[in-house]
C-alpha positions in Angstrom: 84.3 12.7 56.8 83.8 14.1 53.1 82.6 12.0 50.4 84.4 10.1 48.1 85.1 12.0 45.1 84.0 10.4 41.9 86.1 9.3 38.9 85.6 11.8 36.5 85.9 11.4 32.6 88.9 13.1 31.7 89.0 12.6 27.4 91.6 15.2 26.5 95.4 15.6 27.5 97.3 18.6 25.7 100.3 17.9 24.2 101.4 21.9 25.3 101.3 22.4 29.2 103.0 25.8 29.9 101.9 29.1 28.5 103.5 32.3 29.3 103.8 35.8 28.2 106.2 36.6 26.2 109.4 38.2 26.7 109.8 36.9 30.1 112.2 34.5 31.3 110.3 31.6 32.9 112.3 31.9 36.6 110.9 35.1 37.2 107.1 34.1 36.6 104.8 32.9 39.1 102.7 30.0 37.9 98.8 28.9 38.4 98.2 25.6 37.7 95.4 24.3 36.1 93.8 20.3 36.9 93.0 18.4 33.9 89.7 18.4 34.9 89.6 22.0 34.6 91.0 22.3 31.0 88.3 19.5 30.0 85.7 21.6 31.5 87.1 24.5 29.9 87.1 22.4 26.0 83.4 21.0 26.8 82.0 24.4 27.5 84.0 26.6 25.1 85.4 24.8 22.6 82.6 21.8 22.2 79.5 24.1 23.3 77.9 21.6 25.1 75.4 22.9 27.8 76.0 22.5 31.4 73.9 19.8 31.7 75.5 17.9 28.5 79.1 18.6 29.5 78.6 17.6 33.5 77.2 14.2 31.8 80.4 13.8 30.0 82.8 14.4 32.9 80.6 12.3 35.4 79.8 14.7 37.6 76.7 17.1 38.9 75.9 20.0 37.1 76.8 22.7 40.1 80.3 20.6 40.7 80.9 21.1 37.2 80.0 24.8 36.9 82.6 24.7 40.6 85.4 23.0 38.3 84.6 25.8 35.3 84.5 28.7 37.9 87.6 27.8 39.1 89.1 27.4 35.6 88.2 30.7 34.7 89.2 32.4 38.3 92.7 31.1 37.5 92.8 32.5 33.5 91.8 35.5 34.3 94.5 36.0 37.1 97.1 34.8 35.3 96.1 36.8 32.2 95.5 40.3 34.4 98.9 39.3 36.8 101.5 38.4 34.1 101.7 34.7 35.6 102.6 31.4 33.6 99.6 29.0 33.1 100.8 24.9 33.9 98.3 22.3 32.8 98.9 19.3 35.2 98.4 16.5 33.0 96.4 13.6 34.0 98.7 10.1 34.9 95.5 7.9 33.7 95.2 7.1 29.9 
C-alpha cells in the first residue's frame, strides 16, 4: 500500500483556467490539464525564482517530488504548445 500523500501548500488560484490557441474553436481541441499543484510549482520556480529547495519548503513537499510535480508541468506545456492542444488549470476546491 502507497503512502499517504501529504497536504501540500497550494497559495495561488488563477482567476483564468483555459488557454488556447487562437483561431480555434474550443470543440475541436484536445485539452491537457494541469493540477494546481503544478501551476504553483510552475509560479514558485519561474515566476518567484525560489530554488528547489526554497520552493519544495513552500509546497510541503521533498525536493525530488517537487522537481516530479515541475517535470510534469513542463511535459504538459510543452505538448500542448508543440500539439495545438488547450491548457485547463484544475483549480483547487480548498481556500
Amino acid at each position: 500500500m502507497p503512502r499517504p500523500r501529504l497536504c501540500r501548500k497550494i497559495r495561488f488560484n488563477p482567476n483564468v483556467t483555459y488557454f488556447k490557441p487562437q483561431g480555434v474553436p474550443m470543440r475541436f481541441l484536445e485539452v491537457v490539464n494541469l493540477t494546481a499543484e503544478e501551476v504553483e510549482a510552475l509560479r514558485l520556480k519561474n515566476i518567484k525564482n525560489f530554488e528547489q529547495t526554497e520552493a519544495a519548503e513552500k509546497m510541503n513537499t521533498s525536493q525530488s517530488t517537487f522537481q516530479r510535480i515541475l517535470s510534469s508541468a513542463y511535459r504538459k506545456i510543452a505538448d500542448a504548445l508543440i500539439n495545438g492542444k488547450a491548457i485547463e488549470i484544475i483549480r483547487t476546491t480548498e481556500e
